[in-house]
Backbone bond lengths (Angstrom), bond angles and torsions (degrees), N, CA, C in turn:
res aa  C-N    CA-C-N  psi(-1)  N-CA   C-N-CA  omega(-1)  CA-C   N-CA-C  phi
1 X - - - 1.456 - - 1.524 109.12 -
2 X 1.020 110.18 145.69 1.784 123.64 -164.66 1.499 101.90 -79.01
3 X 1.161 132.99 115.99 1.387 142.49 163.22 1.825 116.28 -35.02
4 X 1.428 111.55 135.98 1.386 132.23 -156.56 1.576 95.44 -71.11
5 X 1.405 118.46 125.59 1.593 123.83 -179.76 1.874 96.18 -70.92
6 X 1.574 98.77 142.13 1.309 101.23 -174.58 1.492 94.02 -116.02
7 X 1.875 92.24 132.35 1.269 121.00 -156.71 1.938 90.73 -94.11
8 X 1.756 91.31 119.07 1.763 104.15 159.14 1.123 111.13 -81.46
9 X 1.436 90.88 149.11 1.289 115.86 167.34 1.953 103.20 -61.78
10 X 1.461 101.04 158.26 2.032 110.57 147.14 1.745 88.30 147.99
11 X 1.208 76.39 -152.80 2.022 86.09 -160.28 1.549 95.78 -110.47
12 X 1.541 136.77 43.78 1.163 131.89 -171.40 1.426 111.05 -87.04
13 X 1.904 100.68 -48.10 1.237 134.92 -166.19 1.699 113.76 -170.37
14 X 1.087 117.67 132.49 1.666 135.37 -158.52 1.856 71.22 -62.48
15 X 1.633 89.22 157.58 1.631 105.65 153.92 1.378 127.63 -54.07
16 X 1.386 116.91 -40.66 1.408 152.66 165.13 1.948 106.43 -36.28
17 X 1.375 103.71 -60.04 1.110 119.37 -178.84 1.335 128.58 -75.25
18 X 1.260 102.35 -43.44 1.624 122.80 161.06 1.538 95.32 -40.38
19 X 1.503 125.87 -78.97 1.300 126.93 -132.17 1.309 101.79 -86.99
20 X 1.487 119.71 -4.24 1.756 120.40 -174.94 1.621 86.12 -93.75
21 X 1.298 141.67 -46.09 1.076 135.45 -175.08 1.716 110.09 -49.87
22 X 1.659 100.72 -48.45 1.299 105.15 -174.76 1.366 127.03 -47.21
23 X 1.538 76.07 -40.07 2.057 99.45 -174.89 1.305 101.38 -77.52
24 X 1.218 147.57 -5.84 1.520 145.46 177.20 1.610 122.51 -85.69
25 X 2.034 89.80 -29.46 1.295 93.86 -165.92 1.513 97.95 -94.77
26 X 1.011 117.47 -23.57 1.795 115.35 -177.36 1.510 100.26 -84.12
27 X 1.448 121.98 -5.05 1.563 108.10 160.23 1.785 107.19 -94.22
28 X 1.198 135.10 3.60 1.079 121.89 173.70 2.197 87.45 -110.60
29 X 1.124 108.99 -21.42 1.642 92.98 -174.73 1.755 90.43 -58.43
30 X 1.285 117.71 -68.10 1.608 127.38 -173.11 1.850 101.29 -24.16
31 X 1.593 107.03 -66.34 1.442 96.99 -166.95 1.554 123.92 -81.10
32 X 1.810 110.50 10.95 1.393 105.96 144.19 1.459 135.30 -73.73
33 X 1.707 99.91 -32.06 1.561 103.70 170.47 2.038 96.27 -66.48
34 X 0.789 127.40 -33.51 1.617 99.33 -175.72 1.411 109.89 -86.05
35 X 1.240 102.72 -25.98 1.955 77.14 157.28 1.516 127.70 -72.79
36 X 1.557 101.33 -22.85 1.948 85.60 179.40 1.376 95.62 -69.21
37 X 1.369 153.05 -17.64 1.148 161.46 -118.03 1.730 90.26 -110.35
38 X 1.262 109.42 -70.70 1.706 127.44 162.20 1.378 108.13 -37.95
39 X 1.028 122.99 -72.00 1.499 133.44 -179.21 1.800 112.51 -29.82
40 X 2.162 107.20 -56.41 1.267 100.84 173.60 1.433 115.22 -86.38
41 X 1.090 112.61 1.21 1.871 101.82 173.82 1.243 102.74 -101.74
42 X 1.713 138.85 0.30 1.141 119.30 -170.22 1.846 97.03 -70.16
43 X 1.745 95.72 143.04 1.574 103.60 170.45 1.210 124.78 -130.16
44 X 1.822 113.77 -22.95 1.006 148.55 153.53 1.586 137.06 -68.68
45 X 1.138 138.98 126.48 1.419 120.01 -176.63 1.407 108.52 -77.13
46 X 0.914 135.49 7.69 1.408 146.61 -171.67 1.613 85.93 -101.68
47 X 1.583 120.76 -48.68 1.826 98.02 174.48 1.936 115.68 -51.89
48 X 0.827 92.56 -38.28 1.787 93.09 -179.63 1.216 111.80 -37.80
49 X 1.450 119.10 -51.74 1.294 123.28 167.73 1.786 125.36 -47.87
50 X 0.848 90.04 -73.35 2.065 101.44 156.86 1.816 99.21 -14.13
51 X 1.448 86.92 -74.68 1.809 102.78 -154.68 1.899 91.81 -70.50
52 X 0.758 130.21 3.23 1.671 124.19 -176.02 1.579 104.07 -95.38
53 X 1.969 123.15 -52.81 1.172 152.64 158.25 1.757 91.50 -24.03
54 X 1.683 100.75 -76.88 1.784 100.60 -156.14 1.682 108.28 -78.43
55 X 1.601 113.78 6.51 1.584 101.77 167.42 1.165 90.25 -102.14
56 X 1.318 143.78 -20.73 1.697 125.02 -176.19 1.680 104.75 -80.47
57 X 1.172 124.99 -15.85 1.387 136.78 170.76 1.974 123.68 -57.38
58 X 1.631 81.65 -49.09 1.114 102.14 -174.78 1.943 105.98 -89.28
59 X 0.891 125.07 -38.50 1.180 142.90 178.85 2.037 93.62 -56.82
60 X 1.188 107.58 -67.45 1.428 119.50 178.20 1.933 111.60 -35.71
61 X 1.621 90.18 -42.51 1.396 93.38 -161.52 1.771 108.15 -83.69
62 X 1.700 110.21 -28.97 1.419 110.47 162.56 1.469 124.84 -48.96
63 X 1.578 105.09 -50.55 1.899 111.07 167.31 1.334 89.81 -43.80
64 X 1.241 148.27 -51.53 1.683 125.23 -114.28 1.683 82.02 -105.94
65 X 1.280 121.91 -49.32 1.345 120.51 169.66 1.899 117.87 -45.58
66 X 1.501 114.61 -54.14 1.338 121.53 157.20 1.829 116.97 -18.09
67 X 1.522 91.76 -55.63 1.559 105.91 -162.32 1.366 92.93 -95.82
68 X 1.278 133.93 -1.84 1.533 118.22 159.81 1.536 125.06 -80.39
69 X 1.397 101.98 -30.30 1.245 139.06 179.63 1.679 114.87 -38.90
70 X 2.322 92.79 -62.83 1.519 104.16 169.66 1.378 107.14 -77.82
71 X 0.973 146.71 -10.77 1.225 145.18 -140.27 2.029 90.88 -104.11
72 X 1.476 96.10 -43.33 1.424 85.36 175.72 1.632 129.10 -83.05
73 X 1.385 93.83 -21.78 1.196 115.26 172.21 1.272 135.53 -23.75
74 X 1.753 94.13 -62.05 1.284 142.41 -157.79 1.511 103.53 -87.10
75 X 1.663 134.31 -42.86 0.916 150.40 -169.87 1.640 95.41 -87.01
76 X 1.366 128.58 -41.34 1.371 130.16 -174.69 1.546 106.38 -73.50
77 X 1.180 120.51 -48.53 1.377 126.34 -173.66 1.716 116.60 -76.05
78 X 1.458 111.24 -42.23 1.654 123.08 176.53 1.531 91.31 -48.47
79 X 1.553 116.21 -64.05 1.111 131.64 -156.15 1.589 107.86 -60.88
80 X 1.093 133.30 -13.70 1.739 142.11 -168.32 1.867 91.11 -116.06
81 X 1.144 122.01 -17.06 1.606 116.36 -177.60 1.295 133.04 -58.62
82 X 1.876 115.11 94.99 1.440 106.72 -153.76 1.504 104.83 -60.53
83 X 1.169 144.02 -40.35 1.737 143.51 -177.56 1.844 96.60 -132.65
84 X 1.363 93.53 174.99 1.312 128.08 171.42 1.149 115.72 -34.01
85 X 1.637 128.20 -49.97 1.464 137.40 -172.99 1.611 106.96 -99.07
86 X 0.866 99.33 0.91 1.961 109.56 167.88 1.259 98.41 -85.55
87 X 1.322 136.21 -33.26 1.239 145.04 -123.92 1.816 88.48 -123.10
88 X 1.423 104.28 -54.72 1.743 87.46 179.27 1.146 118.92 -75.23
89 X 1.808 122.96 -20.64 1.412 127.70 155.86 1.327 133.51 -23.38
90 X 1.434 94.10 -58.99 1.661 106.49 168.26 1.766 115.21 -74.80
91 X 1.177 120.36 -32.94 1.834 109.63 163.19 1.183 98.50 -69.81
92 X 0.893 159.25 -43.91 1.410 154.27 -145.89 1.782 90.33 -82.30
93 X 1.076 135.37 -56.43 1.460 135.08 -144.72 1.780 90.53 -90.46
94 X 1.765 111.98 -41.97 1.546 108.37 179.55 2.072 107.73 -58.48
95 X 1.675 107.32 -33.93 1.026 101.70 -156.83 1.798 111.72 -71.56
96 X 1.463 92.33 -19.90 1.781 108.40 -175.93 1.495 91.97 -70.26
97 X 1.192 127.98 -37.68 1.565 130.24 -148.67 1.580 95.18 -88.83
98 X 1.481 128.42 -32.50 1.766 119.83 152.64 1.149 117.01 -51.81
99 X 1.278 113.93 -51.39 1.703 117.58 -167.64 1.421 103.84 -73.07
100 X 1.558 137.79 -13.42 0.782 136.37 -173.57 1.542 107.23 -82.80
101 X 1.972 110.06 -66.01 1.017 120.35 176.45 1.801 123.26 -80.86
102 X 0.917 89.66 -40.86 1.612 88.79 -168.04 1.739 119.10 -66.48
């Protein structure tokens, strides 16, 4: 088993946040290995179906991590905002980073 990523310190994302992300993404790393898993046992065309279900699953759960991502972001950075225009700085930079990714 792959050794635990050691979470830095800084003002990116709380420790807190870091490690719930972490824990989100090694539950969607896990349910890619069971889809390649599906993928080599499919024998049936009826498996295709299976393996279509657990990439839209997993796919679902990357957005949801995505949107945890800004979600903490937003709460980490508002929350560090010395005034008002610090404060739209950081919407302004999250809002490019939707239009970018999302």
């Amino acid at each position: 088993m792959a050794e635990p990523l050691k979470i830095v310190e800084g003002n990116a994302l709380t420790a807190q946040q870091k490690k719930d992300l972490l824990n989100r993404l090694a539950r969607i790393e896990g349910q890619l290995r069971g889809v390649q898993k599906l993928i080599a046992l499919a024998a049936e065309p009826a498996d295709c179906e299976a393996v279509a279900q657990q990439m839209a699953a997993a796919r679902k759960a990357l957005d949801r991590s995505f949107v945890q991502l800004l979600t903490a972001t937003v709460v980490t950075h508002s929350d560090g905002a010395e005034d008002l225009d610090a404060a739209r700085a950081v919407a302004a930079r999250l809002a490019a980073l939707l239009d970018k990714f999302a």
